[in-house]
One Martini backbone bead per residue (centre of mass of N, CA, C, O) as a GRO file, in nm:
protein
  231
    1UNK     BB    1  -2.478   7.589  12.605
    2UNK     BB    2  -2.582   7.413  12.792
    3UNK     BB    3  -2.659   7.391  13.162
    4UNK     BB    4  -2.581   7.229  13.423
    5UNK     BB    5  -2.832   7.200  13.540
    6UNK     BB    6  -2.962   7.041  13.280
    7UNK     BB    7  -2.819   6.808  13.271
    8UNK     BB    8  -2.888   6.708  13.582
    9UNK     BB    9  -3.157   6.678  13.526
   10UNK     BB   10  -3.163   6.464  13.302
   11UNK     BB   11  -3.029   6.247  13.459
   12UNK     BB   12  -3.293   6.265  13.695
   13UNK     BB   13  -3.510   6.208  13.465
   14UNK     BB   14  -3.408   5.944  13.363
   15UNK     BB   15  -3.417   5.779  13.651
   16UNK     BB   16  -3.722   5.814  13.645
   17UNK     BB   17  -3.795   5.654  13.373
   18UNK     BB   18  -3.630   5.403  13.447
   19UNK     BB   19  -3.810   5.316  13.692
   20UNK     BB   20  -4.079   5.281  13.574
   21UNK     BB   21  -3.990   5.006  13.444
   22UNK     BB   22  -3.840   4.868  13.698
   23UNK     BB   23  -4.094   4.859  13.873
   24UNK     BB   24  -4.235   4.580  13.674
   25UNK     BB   25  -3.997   4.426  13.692
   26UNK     BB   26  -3.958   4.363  13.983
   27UNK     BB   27  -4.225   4.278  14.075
   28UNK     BB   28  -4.125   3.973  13.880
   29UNK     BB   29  -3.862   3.877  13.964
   30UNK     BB   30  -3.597   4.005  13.782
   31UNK     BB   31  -3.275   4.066  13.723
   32UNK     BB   32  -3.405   4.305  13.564
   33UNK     BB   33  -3.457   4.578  13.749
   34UNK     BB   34  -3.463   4.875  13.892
   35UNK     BB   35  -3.119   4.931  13.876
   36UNK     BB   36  -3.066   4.866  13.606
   37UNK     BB   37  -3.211   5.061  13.479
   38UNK     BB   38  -3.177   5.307  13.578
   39UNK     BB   39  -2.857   5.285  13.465
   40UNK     BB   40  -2.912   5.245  13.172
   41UNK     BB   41  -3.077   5.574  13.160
   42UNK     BB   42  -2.845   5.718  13.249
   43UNK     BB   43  -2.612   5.650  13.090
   44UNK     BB   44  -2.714   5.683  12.802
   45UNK     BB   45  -2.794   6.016  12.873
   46UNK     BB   46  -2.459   6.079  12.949
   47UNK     BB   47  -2.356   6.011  12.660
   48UNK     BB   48  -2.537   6.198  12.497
   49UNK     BB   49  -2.365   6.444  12.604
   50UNK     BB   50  -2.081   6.375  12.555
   51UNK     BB   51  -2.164   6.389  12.255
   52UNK     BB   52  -2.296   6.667  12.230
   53UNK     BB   53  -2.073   6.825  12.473
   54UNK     BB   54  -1.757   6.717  12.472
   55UNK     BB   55  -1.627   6.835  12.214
   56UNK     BB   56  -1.603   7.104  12.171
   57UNK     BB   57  -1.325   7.237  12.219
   58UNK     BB   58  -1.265   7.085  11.936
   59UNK     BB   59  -1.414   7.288  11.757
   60UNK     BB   60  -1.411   7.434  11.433
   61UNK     BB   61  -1.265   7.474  11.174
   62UNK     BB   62  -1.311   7.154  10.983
   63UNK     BB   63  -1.466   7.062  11.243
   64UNK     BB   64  -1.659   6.747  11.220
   65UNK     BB   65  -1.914   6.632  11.404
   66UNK     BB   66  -2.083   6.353  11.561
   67UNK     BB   67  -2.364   6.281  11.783
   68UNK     BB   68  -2.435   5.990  11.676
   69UNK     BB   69  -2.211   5.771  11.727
   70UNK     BB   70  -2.220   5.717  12.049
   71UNK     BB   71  -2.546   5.628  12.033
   72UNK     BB   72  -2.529   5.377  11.837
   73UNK     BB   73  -2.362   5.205  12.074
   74UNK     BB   74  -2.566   5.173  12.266
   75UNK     BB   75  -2.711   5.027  12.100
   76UNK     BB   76  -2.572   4.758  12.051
   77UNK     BB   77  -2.430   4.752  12.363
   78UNK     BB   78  -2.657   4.645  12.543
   79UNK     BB   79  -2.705   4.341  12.445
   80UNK     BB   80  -2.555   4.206  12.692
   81UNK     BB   81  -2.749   4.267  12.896
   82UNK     BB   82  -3.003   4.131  12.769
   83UNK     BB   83  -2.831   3.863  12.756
   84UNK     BB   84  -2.861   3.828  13.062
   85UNK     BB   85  -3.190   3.807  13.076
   86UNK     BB   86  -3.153   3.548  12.917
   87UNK     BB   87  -3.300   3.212  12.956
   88UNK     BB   88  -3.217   2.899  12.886
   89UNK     BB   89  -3.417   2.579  12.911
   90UNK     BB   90  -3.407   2.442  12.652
   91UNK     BB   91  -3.721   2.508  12.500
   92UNK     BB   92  -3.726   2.737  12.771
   93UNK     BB   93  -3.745   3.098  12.699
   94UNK     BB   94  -3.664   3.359  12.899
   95UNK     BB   95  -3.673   3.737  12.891
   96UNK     BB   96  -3.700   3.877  12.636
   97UNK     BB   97  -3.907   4.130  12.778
   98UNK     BB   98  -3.659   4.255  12.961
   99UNK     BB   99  -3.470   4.321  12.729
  100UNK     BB  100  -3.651   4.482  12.558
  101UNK     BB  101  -3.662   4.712  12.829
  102UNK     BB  102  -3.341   4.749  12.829
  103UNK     BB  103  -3.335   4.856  12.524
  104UNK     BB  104  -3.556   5.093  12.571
  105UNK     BB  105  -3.413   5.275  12.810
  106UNK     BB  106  -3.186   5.333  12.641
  107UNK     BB  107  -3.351   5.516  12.455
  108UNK     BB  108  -3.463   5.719  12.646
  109UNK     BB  109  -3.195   5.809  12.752
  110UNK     BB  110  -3.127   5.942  12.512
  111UNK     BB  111  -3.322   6.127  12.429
  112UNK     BB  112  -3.299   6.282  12.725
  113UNK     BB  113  -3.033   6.391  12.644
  114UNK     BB  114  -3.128   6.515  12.374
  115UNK     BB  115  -3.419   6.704  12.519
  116UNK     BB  116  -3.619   6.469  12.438
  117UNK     BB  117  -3.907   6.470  12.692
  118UNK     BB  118  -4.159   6.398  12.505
  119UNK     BB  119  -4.067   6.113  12.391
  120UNK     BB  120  -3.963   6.009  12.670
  121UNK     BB  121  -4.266   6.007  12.784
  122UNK     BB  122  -4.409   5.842  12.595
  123UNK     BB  123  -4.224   5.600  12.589
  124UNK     BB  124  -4.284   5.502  12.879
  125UNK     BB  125  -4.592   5.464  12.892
  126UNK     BB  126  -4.595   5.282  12.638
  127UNK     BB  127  -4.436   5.052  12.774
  128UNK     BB  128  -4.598   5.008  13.047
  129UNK     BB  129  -4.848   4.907  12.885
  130UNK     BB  130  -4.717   4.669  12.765
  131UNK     BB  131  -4.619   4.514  13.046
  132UNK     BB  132  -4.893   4.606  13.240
  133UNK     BB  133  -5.160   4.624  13.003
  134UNK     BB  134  -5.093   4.337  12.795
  135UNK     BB  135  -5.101   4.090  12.930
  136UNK     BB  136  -5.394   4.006  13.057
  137UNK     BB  137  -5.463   3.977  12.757
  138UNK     BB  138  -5.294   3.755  12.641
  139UNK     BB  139  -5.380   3.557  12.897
  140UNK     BB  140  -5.666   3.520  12.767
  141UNK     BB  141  -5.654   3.550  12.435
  142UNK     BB  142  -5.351   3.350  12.420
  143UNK     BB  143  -5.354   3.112  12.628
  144UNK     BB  144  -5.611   2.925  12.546
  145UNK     BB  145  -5.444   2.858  12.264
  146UNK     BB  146  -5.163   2.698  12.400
  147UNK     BB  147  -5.349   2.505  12.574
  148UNK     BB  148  -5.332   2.171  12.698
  149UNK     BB  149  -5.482   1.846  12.707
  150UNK     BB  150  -5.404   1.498  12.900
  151UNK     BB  151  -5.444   1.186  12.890
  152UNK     BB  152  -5.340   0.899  13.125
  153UNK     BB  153  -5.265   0.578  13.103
  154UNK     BB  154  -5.168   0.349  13.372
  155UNK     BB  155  -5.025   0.223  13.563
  156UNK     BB  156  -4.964   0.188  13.879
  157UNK     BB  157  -4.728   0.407  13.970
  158UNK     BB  158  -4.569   0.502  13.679
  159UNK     BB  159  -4.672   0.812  13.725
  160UNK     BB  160  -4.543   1.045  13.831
  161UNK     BB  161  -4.417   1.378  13.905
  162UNK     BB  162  -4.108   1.297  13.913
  163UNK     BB  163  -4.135   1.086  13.606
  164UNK     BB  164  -4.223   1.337  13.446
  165UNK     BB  165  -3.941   1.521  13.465
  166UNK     BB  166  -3.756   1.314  13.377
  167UNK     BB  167  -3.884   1.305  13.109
  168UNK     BB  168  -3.946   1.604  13.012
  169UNK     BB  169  -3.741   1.760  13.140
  170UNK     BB  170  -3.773   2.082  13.047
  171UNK     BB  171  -4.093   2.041  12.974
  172UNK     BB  172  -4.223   2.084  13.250
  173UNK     BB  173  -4.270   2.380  13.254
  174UNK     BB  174  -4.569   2.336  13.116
  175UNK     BB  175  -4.645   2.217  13.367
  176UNK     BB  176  -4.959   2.312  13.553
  177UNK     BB  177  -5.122   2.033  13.572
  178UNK     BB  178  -5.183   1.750  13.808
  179UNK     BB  179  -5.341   1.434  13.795
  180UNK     BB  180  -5.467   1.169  14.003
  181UNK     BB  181  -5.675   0.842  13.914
  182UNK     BB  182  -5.815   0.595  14.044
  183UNK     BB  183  -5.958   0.292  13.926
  184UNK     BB  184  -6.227   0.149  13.933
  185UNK     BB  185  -6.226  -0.205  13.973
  186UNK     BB  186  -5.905  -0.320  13.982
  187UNK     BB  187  -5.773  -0.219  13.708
  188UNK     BB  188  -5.430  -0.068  13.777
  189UNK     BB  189  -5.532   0.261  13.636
  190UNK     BB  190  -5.405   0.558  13.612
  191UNK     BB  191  -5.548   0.833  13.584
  192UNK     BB  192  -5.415   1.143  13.394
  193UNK     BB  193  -5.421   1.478  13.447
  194UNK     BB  194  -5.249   1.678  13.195
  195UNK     BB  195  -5.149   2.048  13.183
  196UNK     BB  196  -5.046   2.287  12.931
  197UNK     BB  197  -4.833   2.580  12.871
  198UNK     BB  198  -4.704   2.732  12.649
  199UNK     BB  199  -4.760   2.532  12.350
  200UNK     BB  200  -4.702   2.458  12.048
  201UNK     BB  201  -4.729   2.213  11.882
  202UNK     BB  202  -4.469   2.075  11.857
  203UNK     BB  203  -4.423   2.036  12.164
  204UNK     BB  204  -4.619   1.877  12.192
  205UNK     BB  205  -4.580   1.629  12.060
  206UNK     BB  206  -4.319   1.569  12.188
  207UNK     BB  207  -4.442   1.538  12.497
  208UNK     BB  208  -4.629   1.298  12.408
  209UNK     BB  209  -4.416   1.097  12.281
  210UNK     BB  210  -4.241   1.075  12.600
  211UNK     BB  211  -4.506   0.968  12.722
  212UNK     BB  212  -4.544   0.703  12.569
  213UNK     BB  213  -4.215   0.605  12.667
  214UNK     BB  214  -4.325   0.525  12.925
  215UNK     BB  215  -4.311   0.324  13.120
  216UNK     BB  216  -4.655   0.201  13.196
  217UNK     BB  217  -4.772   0.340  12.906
  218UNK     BB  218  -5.091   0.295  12.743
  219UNK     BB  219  -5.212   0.597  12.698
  220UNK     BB  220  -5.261   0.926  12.488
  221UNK     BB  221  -5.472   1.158  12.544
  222UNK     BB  222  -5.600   1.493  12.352
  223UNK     BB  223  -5.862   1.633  12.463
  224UNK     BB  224  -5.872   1.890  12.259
  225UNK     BB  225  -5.950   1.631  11.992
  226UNK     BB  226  -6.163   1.458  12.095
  227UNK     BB  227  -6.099   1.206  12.260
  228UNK     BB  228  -6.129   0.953  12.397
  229UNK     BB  229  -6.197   0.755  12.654
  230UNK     BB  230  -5.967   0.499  12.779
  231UNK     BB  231  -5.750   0.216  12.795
   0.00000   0.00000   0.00000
C-alpha cells in the first residue's frame, strides 16, 4: 500500500492544482472562486485514496473490490455544484464556464488521487489556457460578430436608459452602448444608437421587436444590415 506520507502529499499538491485553476477564476469575480475549487479538488482527491486504499482491510479470497466505484459518483454528483454556479436571468445565462472548471478539477482531483500526477498536471495546463488564454481571443474573433447596433428614432425624451431597461427586461443585459442626440432643425425627434453585444439572430430579432412597441418610438434601422438613416 502506498505510504501515508504520499497519501498526504497528493491531498496538498491536489490542492495546489485546484488552486491555480480557481485563482483564475477569482480574478473574474465568480461565486465558484479559489476555495471552492480547492475544495472540489481536495476532496474529490480524497475520495479516489478512500475508494482505491480505503477498503483493503476487507479485501481477500473471493472479495473483489472496484475502486472506480467511488470516483464514477463523484462524476455525477459534482453537478449540483456547477449547477450553483450558474446563473439564469431571462434569456442571459451566465456561468456555465465556471461550472465546467469545477467539474473538470474535480477530475483532477481524481487523477491526482489514483497517483495519475502527470496527467493530473497536463489537464490543469491545459484548462488554465482555455480559462485565461482563449478567452482574448474568443473576444476578438468572435465578439464582433455577435455585436450589432440599432439606430433608433424616437419622439423627444420617449426612450431613455432606464425606459429602455424596463422595454428589454432580462434583454438589457445585452446593451452595451447607449447614445442619445437631439436632432437638429426642431424636429423633436432624438437619435439613439443602441449597440447589443453577445446576441444570436433571433435575440436580436426579439430585443428589435421590443424597441419597436415601445410608445413613441418611430422606427428602428438596423445599422450593421445597411438600413440607411431616416426619421
Amino acid at each position: 500500500m502506498t505510504s501515508q506520507f504520499e497519501l498526504i502529499g497528493r491531498l496538498v499538491f491536489s490542492a495546489a492544482l485546484g488552486s491555480v485553476i480557481g485563482v483564475e477564476r477569482e480574478r473574474l469575480s465568480w461565486a465558484a472562486g479559489l476555495r471552492t475549487h480547492m475544495l472540489v479538488s481536495v476532496g474529490s482527491t480524497l475520495i479516489m485514496i478512500v475508494s482505491a486504499y480505503g477498503f483493503v482491510d476487507v479485501a481477500g479470497p473471493g472479495v473483489i473490490l472496484d475502486p472506480s466505484r467511488m470516483a464514477a459518483q463523484v462524476v455525477s454528483g459534482i453537478g449540483f455544484l456547477g449547477a450553483g454556479a450558474i446563473l439564469a436571468r431571462g434569456e442571459v445565462v451566465r456561468g456555465l464556464t465556471t461550472a465546467a472548471s469545477v467539474w473538470s478539477v474535480a477530475g483532477i482531483g481524481l487523477a491526482v488521487g489514483g497517483g495519475l500526477y502527470t496527467p493530473a498536471v497536463a489537464a490543469t495546463i491545459v484548462i488554465l489556457i482555455i480559462l485565461a488564454g482563449i478567452k482574448p481571443l474568443e473576444r476578438k474573433f468572435l465578439g464582433n460578430k455577435q455585436r450589432r447596433e440599432v439606430l433608433v428614432y424616437a419622439k423627444r425624451d420617449a426612450l431613455s436608459l432606464d425606459k429602455l431597461h424596463d422595454a428589454l427586461g432580462f434583454g438589457s443585459a445585452r446593451v452595451k452602448q447607449f447614445i442619445m442626440q437631439h436632432q437638429s432643425g426642431g424636429t423633436g425627434i432624438d437619435e439613439i444608437s443602441i449597440t447589443l453585444s453577445r446576441v444570436t439572430p433571433v435575440q436580436f430579432e426579439a430585443i428589435r421587436k421590443r424597441l419597436e412597441a415601445v410608445p413613441g418610438v418611430n422606427e428602428v434601422k438596423d445599422v450593421d444590415d445597411g438600413d440607411e438613416p431616416g426619421n
